[in-house]
N, C-alpha and C positions, 0 to 999 in steps of 0.2 A: 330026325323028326322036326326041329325047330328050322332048319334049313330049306326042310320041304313045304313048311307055316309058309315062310318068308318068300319062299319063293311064288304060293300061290299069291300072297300079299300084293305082290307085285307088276301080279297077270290083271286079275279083272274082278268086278263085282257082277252081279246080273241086279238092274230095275227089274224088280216082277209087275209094278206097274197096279195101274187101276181094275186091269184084269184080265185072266187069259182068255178067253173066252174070243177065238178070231172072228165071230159074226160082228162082234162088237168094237174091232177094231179101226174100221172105217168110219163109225160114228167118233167114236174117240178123236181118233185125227181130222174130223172136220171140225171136234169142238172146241176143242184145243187153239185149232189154228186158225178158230173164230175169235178167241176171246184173247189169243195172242196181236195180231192183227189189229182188234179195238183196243186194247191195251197201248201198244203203240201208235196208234193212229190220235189217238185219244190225247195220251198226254205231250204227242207233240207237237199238236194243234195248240195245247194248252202255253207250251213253249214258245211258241213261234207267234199266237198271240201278245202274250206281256214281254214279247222281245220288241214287237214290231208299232207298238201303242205306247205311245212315251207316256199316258195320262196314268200306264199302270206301272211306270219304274218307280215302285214301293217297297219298302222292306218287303211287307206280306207277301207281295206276289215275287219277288225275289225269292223268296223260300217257298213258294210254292213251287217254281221255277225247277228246285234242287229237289223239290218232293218227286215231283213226275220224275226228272231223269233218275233218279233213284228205283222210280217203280218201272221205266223201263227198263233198267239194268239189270233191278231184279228178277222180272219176268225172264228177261234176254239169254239168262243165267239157266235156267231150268225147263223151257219150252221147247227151242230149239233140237235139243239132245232126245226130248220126250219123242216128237213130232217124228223126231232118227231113225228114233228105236223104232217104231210104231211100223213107219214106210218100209223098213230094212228087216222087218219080223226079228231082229234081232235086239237081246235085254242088255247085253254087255255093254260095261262101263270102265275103261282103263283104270289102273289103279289112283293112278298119277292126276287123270282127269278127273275122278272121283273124290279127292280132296280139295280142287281145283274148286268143281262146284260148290262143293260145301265151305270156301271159305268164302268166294265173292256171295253168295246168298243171303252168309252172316254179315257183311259187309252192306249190305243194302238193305237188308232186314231192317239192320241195329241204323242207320241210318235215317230208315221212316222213322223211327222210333226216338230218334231225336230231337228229328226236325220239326216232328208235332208239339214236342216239347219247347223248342224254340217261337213256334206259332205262336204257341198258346200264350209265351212270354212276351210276344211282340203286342197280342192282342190287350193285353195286360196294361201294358204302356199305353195304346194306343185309348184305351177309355178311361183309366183312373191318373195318366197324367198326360192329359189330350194336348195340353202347353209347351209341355216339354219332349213332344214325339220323335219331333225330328230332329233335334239334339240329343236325344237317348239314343235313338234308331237310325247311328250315323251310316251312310257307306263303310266305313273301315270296320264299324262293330257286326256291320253285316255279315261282312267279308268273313272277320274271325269267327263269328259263331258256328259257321258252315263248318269252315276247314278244323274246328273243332271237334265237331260231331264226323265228320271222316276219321279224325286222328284218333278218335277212342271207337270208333268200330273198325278200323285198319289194324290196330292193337286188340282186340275185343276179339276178331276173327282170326289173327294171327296166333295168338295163343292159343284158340283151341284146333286152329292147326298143326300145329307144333305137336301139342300133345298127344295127339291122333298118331304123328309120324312114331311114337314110340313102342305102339300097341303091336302085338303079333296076333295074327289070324288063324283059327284052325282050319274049319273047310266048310262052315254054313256061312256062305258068303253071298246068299240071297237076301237082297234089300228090300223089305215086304214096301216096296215106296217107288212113286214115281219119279224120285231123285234121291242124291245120295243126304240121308236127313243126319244129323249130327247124332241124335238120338240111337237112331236104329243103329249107325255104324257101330256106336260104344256098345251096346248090344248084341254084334257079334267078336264081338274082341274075346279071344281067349285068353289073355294075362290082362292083371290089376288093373281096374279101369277106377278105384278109388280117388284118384288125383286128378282124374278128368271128370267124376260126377261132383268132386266138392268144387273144381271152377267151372261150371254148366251152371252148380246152386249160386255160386258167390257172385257170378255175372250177372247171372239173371234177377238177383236180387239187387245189385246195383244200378243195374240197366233195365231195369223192369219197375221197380219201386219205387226211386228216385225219378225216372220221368212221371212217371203215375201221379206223384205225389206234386211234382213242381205244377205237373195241369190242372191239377186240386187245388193247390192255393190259387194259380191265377183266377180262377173260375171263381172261386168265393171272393176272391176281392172283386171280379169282375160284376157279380153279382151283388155283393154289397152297395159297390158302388151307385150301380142302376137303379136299385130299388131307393135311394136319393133322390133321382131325378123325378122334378112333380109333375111333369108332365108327360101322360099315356104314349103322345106319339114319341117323345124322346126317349121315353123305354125302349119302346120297339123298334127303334132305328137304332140303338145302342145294342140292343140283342140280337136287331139282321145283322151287326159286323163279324158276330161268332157262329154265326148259323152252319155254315159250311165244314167249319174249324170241327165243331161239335158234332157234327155228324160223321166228318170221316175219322176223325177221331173215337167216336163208341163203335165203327165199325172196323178200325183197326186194330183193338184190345178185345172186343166182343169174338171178333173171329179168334184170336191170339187165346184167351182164354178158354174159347172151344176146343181150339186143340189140345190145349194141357189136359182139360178136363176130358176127352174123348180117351186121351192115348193113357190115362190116369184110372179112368173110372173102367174102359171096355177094356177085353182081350182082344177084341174083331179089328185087327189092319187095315181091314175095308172103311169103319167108320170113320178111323185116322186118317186115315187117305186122304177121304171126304173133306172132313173138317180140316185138312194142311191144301187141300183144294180152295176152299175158301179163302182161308188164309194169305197164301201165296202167291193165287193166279186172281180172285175175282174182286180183292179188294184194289188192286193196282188199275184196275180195268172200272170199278165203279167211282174211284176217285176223279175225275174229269168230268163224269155227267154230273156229280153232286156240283163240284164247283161253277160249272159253267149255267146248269138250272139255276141254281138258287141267288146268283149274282149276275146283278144286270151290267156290271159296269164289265164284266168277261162276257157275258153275252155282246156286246155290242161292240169289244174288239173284236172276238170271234165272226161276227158278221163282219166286218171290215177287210178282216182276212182273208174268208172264203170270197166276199165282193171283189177283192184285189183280183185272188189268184181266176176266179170265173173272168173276168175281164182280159188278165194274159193269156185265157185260151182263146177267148171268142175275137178278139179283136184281129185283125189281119196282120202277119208280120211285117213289119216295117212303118204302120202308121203308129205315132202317139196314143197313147189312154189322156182323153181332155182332163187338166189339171184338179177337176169337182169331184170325177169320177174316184167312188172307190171309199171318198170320207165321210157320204152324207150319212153314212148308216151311226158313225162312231163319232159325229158331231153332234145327234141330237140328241144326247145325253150332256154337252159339254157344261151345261150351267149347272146341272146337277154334281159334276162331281167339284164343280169352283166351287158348292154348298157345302159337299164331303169331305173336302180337303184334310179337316183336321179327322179324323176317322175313314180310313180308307175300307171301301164295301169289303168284306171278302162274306 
């Protein structure tokens, strides 16, 4: 019996997915493969912006930089296989592939979930020790904080992969989920999953609390700080530098805690769904409109961008783009950010 566990173990899982219902499956895969699409589209404009704009080679947008590719990888991680299943009327998911998912997801999860943390830490510096920014906020500390937060979600995902490899399966091997969720898995484990629900609790409260908490303090100091400042407009230019910061930030824990609370408070898979819908695929995808709306100085290399590349299509191959073309949009902001300097927009 335990041989014949293992060996389904080792065959497959089936996604049952958002629903079976096949009239609704061609909507699914255009929605999906809309919000994939803008997902990507989105944050690698966002990339290729602050790659291509030296006015935005800033810590901040440096880690923003690592936010998007994060949220493309984690998208890239779970859409793909969905979009699979959908096209191929087929739910199966290899075994092998199946953990596969679930470890790069936790890998890029815990990675937003870092790096917000670090934002929040740059933004921190960046107003309560405005003098000292760019000696806090060196390139090399850049560099480390990143490869940081990979090293503890590369360990973070590894262990609960590991652990997972230990688990034997009976035969309800249906994943009420659009992907393979860490959750559900341990949920159909039929041997001891104790040792895998106390490090789910022990991560999650480390890696859940502890950035929670370090975004907390910055905010209060950051807030401290400003309410100092005597003058109205200096607040408010003090409070546009966290504006973007703080909203995709309450939309990244707001959705985060909808899930716990869905898959906690309901029995209904469908609500969970929902709400690791949010979660997973529409927070990665609204993070680009927040930051490029709410910041003029990403809005106006984003124009410079798309003016470049409009210009490589329309111009004839083989003439020059005249040397003016392409920067006037992201020059007339130039005095304003020589004002910004010490406080970079985000």
């Amino acid at each position: 019996m335990k041989s014949e566990n293992k060996t389904t173990l080792v065959a497959e899982f089936l996604l049952l997915g958002l629903s079976e219902d096949p009239d609704l499956q061609p909507v699914l895969f255009g929605l999906f493969l809309s919000i994939y699409l803008l997902t990507v589209l989105g944050n690698l404009l966002i990339i290729l912006a602050v790659t291509s704009d030296s006015h935005l080679h800033t810590p901040m947008y440096f880690f923003l930089c690592n936010l998007s590719l994060a949220d493309i990888c984690s998208t890239s991680t779970l859409v793909p296989k969905m979009l699979l299943n959908i096209q191929t009327e087929s739910k199966a998911i290899i075994y092998a592939g199946c953990l596969a998912q679930a470890y790069f997801f936790l890998v890029f999860i815990c990675m937003d979930n870092l790096l917000l943390t670090v934002m929040a830490y740059d933004r921190y510096v960046a107003i309560c020790h405005p003098l000292h920014y760019t000696v806090i906020m060196n390139p090399r500390l850049c560099v480390q904080l990143v490869l940081i937060c990979l090293l503890i979600s590369t360990v973070d995902a590894l262990l609960h992969t590991l652990m997972l490899m230990r688990l034997s399966f009976c035969k309800h091997l249906e994943i009420p989920h659009f992907f393979c969720d860490l959750a559900q898995i341990l949920k159909m484990a039929c041997s001891d999953t104790f040792i895998n629900n106390i490090m789910v609790y022990l991560t999650t409260f480390l890696l859940g609390i502890g950035p929670v908490s370090g975004i907390i303090f910055s905010y209060t100091r950051i807030v401290s700080s400003i309410l100092r400042i005597p003058s109205t407009g200096g607040k408010y230019k003090a409070f546009s530098t966290c504006g973007s910061h703080l909203s995709v930030v309450s939309l990244f824990y707001g959705t985060a805690i909808g899930v716990y609370l869905s898959s906690a408070v309901t029995d209904s898979p469908r609500k969970a769904i929902v709400a690791s819908v949010m979660y997973a695929l529409v927070t990665p995808m609204l993070n680009p409109f927040i930051y490029s709306l709410r910041n003029k100085d990403m809005k106006g290399a984003l124009r410079k961008l798309t003016m470049g590349m409009l210009l490589q299509v329309i111009v004839t191959p083989g003439k020059r783009v005249p040397a003016g073309c392409g920067r006037g949009m992201g020059e007339l902001t130039s005095d304003t950010r020589m004002a910004d300097s010490a406080l970079p927009l985000v």
